[in-house]
Each structure stands twice: as C-alpha cells, then as structure tokens.
Backbone as CSV, one residue per row, in Angstrom:
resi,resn,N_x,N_y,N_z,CA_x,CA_y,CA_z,C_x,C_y,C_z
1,UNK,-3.108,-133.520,-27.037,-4.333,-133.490,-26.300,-4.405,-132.212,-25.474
2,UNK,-5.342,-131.498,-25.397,-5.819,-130.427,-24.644,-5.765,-130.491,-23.585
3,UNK,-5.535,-129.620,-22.402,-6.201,-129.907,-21.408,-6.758,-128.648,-20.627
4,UNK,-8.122,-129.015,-19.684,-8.571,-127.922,-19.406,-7.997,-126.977,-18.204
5,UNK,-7.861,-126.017,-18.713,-7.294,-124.975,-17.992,-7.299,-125.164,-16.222
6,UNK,-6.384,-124.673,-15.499,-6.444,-124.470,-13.876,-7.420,-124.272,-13.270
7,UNK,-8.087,-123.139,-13.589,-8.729,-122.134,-13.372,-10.210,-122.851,-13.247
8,UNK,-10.215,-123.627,-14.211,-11.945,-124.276,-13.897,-11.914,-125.349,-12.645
9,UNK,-10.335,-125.958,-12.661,-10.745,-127.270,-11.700,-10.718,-126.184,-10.183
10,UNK,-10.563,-124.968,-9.787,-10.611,-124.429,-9.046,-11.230,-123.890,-8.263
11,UNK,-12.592,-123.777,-9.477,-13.899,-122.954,-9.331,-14.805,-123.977,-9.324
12,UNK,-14.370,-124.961,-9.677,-15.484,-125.914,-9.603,-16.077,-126.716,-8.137
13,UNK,-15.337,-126.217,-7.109,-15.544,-126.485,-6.000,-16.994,-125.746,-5.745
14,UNK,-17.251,-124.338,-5.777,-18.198,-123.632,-5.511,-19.548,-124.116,-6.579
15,UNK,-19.160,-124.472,-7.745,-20.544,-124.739,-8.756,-20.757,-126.438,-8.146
16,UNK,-19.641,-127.404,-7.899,-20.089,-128.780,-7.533,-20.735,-128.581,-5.566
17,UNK,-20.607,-127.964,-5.477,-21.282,-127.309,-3.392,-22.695,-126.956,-4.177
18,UNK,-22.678,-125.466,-4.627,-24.312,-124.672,-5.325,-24.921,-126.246,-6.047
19,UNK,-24.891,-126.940,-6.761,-25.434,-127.888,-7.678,-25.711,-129.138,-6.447
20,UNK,-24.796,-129.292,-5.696,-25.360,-131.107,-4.318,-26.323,-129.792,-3.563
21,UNK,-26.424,-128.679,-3.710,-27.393,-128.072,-2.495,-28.361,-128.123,-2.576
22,UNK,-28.134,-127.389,-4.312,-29.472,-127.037,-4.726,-30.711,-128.601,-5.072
23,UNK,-29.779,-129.700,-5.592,-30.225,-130.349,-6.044,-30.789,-131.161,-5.041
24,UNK,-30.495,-131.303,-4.028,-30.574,-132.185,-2.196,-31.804,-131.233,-1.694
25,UNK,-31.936,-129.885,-1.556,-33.046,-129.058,-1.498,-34.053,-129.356,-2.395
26,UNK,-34.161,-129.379,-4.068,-35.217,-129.733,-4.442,-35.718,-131.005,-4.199
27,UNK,-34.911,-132.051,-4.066,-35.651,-133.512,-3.723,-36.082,-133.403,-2.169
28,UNK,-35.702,-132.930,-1.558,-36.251,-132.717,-0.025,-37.645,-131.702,-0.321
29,UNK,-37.718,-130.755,-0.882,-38.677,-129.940,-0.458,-39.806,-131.049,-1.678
30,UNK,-39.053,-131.242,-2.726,-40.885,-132.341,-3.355,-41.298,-133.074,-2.430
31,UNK,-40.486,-133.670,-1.624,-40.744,-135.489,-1.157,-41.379,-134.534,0.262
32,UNK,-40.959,-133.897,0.784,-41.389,-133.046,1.879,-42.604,-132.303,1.946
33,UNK,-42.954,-132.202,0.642,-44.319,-131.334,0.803,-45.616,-132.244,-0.020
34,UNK,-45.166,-133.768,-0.606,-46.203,-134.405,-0.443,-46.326,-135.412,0.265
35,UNK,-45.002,-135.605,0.952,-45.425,-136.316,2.190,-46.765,-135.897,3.624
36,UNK,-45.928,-134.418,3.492,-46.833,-133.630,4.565,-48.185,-133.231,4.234
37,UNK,-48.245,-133.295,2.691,-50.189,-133.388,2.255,-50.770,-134.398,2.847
38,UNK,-50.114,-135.898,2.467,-50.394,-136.934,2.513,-51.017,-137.457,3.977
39,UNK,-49.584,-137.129,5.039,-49.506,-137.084,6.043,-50.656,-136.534,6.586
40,UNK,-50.660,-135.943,6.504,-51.890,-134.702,6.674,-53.578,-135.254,6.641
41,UNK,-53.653,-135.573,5.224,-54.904,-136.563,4.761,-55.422,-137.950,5.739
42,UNK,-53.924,-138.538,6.130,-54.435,-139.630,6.232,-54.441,-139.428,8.189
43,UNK,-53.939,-138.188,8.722,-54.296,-138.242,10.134,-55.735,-137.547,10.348
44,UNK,-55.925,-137.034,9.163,-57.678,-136.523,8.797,-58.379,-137.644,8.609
45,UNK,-58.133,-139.155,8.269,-59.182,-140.159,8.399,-58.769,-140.792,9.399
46,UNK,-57.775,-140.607,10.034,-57.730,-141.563,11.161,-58.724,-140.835,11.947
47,UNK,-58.721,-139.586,12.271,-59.309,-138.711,13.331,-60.843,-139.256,13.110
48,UNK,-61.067,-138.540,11.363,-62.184,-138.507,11.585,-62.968,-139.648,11.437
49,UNK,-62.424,-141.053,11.283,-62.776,-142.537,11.522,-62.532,-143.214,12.137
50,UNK,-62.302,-142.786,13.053,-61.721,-143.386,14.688,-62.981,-144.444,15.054
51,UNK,-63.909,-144.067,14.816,-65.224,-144.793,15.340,-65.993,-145.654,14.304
52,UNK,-65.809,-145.375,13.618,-65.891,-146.009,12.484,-65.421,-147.755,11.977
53,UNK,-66.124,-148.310,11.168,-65.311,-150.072,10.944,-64.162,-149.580,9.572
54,UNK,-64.594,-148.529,9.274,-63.263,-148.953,7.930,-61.986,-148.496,8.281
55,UNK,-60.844,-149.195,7.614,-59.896,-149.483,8.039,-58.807,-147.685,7.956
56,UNK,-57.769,-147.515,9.044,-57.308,-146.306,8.744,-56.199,-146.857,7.996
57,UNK,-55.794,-145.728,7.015,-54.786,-145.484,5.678,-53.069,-146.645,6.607
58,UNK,-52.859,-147.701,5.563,-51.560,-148.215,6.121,-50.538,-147.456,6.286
59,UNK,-49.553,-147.550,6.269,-47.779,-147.088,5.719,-47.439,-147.323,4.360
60,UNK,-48.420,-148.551,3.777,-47.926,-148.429,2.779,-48.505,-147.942,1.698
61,UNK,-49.834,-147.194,1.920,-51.004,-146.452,1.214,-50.057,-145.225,1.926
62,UNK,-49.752,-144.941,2.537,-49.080,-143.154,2.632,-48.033,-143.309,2.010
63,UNK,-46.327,-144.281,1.610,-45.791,-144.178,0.665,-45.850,-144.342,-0.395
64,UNK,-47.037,-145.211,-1.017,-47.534,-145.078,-1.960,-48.238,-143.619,-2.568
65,UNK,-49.293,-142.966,-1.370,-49.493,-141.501,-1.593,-48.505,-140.635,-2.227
66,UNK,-47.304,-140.736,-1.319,-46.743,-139.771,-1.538,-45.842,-139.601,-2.623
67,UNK,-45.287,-140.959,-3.192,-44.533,-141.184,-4.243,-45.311,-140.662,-5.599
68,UNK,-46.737,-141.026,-5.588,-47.478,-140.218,-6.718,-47.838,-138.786,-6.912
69,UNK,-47.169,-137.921,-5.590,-47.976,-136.818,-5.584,-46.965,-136.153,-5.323
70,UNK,-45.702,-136.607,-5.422,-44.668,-136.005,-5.911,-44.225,-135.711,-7.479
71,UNK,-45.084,-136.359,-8.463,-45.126,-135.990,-9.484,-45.816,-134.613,-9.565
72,UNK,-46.845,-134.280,-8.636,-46.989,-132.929,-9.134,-46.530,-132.307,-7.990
73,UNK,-45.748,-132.089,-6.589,-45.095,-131.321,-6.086,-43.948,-130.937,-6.579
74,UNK,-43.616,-131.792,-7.142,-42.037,-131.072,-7.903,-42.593,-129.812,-8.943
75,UNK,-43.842,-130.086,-9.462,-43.905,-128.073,-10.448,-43.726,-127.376,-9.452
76,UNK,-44.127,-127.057,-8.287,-44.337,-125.984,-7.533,-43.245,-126.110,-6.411
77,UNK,-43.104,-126.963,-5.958,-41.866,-127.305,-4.693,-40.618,-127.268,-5.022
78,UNK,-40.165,-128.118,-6.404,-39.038,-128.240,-6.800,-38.640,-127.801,-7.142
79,UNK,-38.651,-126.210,-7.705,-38.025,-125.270,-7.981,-37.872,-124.571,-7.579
80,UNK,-38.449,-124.053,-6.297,-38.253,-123.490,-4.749,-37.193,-123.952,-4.282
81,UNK,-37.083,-125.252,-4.432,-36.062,-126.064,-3.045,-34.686,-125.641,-4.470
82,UNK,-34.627,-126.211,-5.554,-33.762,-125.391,-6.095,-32.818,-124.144,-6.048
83,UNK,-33.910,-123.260,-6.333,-33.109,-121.753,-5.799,-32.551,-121.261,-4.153
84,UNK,-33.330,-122.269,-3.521,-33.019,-121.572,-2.025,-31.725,-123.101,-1.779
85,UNK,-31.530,-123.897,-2.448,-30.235,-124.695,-2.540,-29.168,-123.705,-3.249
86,UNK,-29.515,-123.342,-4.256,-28.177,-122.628,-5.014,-27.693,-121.607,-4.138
87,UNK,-28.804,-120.699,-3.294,-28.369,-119.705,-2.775,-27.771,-120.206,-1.586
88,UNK,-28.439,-121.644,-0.926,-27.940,-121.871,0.311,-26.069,-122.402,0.231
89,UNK,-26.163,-123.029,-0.981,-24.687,-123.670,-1.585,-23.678,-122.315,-1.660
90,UNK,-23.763,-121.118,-2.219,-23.369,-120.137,-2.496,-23.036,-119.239,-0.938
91,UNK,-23.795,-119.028,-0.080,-23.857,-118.783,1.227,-22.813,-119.717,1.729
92,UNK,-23.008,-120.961,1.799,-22.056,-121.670,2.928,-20.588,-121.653,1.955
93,UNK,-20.080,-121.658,0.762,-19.281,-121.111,0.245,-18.582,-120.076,0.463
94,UNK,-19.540,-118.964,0.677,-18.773,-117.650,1.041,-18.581,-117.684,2.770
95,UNK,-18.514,-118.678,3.380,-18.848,-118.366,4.812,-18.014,-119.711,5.269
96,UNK,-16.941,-119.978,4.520,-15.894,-121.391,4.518,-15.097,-121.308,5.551
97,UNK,-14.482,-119.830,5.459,-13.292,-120.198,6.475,-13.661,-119.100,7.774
98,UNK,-14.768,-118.877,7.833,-15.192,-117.699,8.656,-16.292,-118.455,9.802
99,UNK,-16.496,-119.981,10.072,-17.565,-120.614,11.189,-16.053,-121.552,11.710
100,UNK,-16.155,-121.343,13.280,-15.462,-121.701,13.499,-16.052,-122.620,14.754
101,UNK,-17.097,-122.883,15.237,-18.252,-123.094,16.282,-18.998,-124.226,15.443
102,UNK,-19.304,-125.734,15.828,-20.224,-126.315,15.735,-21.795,-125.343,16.016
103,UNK,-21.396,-124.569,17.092,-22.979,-123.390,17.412,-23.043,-122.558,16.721
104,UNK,-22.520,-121.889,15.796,-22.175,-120.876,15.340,-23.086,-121.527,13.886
105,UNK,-22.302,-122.751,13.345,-23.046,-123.136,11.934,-24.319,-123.850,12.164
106,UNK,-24.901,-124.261,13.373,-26.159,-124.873,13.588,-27.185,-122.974,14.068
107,UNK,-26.486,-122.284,14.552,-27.061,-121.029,14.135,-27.684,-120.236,13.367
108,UNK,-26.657,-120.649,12.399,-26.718,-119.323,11.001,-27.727,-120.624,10.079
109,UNK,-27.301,-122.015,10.121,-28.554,-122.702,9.342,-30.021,-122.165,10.183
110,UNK,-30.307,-122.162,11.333,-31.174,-122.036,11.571,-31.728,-120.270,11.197
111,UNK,-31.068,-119.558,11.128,-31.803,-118.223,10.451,-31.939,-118.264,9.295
112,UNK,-30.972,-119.058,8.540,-31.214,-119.586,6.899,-32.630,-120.213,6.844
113,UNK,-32.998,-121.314,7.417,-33.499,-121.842,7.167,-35.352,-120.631,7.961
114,UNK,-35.395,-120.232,8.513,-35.930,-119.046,9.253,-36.616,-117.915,7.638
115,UNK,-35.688,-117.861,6.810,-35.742,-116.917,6.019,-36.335,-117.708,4.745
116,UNK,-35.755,-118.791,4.768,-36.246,-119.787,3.786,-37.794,-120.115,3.688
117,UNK,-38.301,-120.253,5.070,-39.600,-120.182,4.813,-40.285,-119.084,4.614
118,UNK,-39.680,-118.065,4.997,-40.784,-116.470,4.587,-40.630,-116.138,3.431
119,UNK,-39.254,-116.885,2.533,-39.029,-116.772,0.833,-40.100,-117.528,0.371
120,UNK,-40.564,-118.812,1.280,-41.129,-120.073,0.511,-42.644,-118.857,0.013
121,UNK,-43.275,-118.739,1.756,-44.663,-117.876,1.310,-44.561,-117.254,0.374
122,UNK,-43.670,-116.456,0.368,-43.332,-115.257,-1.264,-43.372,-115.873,-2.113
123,UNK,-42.587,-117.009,-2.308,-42.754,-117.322,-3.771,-43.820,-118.062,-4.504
124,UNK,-44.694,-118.934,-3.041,-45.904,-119.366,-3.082,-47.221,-118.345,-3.734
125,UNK,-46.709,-117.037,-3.095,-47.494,-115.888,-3.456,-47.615,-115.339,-4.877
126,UNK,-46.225,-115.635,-5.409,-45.948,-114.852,-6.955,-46.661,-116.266,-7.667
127,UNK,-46.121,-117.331,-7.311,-46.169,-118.535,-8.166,-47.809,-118.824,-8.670
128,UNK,-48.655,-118.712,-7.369,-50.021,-118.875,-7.635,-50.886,-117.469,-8.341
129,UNK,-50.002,-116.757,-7.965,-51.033,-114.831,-8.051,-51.905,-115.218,-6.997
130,UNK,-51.300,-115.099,-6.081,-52.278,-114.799,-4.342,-51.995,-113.360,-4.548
131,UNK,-52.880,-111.839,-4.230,-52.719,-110.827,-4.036,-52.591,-110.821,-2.355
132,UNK,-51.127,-109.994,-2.263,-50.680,-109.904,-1.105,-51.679,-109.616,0.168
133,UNK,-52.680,-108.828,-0.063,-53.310,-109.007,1.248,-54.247,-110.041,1.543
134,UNK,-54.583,-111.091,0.226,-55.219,-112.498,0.930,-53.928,-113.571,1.147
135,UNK,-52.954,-113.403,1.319,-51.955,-114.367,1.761,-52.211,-114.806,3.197
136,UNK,-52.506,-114.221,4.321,-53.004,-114.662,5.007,-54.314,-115.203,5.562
137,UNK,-54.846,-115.293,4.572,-56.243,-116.238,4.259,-55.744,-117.095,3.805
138,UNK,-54.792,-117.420,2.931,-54.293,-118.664,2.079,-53.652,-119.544,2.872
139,UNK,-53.010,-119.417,3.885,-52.332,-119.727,5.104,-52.456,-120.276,6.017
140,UNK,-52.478,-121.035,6.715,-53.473,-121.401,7.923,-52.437,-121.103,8.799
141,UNK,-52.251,-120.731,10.148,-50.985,-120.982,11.019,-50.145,-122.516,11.143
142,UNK,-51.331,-123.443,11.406,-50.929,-124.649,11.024,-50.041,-124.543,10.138
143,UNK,-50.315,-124.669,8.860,-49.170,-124.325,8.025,-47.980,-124.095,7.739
144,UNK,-48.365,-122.649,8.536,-47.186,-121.589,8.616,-46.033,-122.400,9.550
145,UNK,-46.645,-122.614,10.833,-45.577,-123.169,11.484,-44.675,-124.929,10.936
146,UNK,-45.704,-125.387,10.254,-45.130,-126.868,9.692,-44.307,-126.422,8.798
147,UNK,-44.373,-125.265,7.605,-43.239,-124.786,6.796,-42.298,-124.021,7.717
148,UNK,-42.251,-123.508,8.731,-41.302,-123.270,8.908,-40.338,-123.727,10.039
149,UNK,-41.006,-124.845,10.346,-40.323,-125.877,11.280,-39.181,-127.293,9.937
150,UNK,-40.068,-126.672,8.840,-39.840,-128.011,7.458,-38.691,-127.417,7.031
151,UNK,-38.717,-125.764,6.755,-37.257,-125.179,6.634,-36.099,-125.013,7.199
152,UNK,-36.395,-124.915,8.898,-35.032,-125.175,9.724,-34.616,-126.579,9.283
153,UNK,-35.615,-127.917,9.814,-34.853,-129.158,9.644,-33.703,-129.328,8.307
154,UNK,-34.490,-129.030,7.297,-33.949,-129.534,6.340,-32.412,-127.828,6.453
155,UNK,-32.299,-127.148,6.640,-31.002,-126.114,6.658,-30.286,-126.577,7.902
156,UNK,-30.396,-127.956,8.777,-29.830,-128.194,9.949,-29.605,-129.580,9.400
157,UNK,-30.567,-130.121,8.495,-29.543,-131.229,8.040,-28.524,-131.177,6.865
158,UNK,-28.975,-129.879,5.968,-27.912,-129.806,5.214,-26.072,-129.515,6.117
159,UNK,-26.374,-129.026,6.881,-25.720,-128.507,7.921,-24.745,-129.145,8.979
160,UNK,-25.695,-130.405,8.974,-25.357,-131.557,9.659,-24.146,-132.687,8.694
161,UNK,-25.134,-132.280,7.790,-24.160,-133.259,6.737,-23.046,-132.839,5.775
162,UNK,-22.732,-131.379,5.897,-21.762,-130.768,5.574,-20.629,-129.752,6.716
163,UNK,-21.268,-130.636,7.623,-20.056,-129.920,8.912,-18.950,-130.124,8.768
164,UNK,-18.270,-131.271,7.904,-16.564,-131.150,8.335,-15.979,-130.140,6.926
165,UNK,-16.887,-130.173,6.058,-16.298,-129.444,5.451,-16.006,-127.761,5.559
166,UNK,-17.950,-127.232,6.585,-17.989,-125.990,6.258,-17.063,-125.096,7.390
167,UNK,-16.796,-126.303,8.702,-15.896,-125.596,9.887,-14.648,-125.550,9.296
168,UNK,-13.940,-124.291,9.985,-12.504,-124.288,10.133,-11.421,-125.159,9.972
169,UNK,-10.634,-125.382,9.309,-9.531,-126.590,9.802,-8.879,-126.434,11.605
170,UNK,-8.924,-125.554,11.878,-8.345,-125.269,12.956,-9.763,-125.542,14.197
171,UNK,-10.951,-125.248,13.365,-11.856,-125.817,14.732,-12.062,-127.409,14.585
172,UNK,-11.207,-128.222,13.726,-11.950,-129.814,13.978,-10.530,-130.181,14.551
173,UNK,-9.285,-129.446,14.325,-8.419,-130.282,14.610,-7.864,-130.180,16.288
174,UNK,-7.461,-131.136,17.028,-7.177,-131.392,18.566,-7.027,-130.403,18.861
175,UNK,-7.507,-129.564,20.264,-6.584,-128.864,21.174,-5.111,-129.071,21.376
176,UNK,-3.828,-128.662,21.321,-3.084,-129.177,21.781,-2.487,-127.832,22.961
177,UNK,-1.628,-128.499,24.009,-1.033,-127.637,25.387,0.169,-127.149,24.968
178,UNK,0.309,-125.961,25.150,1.657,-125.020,24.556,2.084,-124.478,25.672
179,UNK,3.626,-124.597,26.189,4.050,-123.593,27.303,4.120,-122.072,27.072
C-alpha cells in the first residue's frame, strides 16, 4: 500500500486554513448581503406604513426573504467572500507566529477587514461594468458605511473564532515569576 508522502500532510495546514476561510467568507457575505436587502425592504414598510392598517413584514417573512434571495446573492457575493477568504486564510497563515497581542490581531482584522470593503466596491465595479467615475452615483453612503461596517464584523469574527490558533504559543500560555 502507498502512502502519501510527508510533505502534503504538512502543507495541508495552510490549504485546510485558505479553504474554512474562504468558504466561512462566502456563506457570510451571501447570507449577509441578502439579509441586509431584505432587512432593508422590510424597515422601508415598516417606516413607510407606520400609519397605515396593513400589517408590517414578520421575522418570519424576513427569513423567509432572505433564504430565497440568497439564491441569487451568492452569483455576485459569493465569490467575493471567496477570494477575500482565500486571501484572508493565506494572510493569517503567513502572520502565525508573528501576533502576539489579543490587540494586535483584533487590529490587523480590523484593517483587513477596512480593505475588504474598498476591494468589495472594486470588484462590484468590474463585476457590473460601473465606469469608474459613476461609482459614486452607484453608492449611496448609506451603503458605503453598512459594507464597511459588514467587512470589519465579519474579519473580527473570523478573528474571534480563530484566536487560539492565530496567537503565539507563548502569548496564551501563563505568566510565570522568575528570580
């Protein structure tokens, strides 16, 4: 019987990190960006039927929304949240034994995630053919700031949920007193 070489079970640390990133990023950014349509829609009939007798949108008409309209956010979302997972998986890889600060890695996610949304506009830009100087017509600030409040969270929970691995051994383990 064969067996497979050293060398892959070695490397496979960095492709099984890039692949839970990338893949945890694309289901966050689909479910994330038709939730926030949805979301969106249905605080637009509450508002604008406040006075009104018909009834405003339940909880379970917005998860229902959103579960269907994630069939078509994943063309455009899910392959965004993809690449900026592989790259984010690949990043915290190369940056393993070098965070030694709980502040330090809630930091650097947050400029990740900072950059992530000014990639998102870009790629929003190529993806549709927006010509660069109506991108900010395409945009609303609203927007702007909900994507890029949507990109820190989610690079602070990847962050969150990969802290014992991405700190130091030497920053999780006890202080101890030396004469």
């Amino acid at each position: 019987m064969a067996t497979l070489p050293h060398v892959v079970t070695v490397q496979n640390s960095l492709w099984r990190l890039m692949l839970t990133t990338a893949l945890g990023c694309a289901l966050l950014a689909t479910v994330l960006s038709a939730f926030s349509f949805i979301g969106l829609q249905a605080l637009g009939a509450v508002v604008t039927k406040s006075t009104s007798f018909e009834a405003a949108p339940t909880l379970w008409d917005i998860v229902r929304g959103t579960v269907l309209l994630c069939a078509l956010t994943v063309v455009w979302s899910g392959p965004f949240g993809l690449l900026v997972g592989a790259a984010a998986g690949l990043v915290m890889h190369r940056r393993l034994g070098k965070i030694r600060t709980q502040r330090r890695l809630f930091s650097e996610a947050v400029i990740f995630g900072f950059f992530a949304a000014i990639a998102n506009v870009l790629y929003e830009a190529l993806v549709r053919w927006i010509p660069p100087r109506y991108v900010k017509y395409y945009y609303p600030p609203a927007q702007l700031i909900a994507m890029l409040v949507a990109c820190i969270a989610i690079s602070l929970l990847a962050a969150t949920l990969l802290r014992k691995r991405l700190l130091s051994p030497s920053s999780l383990s006890t202080p101890t007193i030396s004469n």
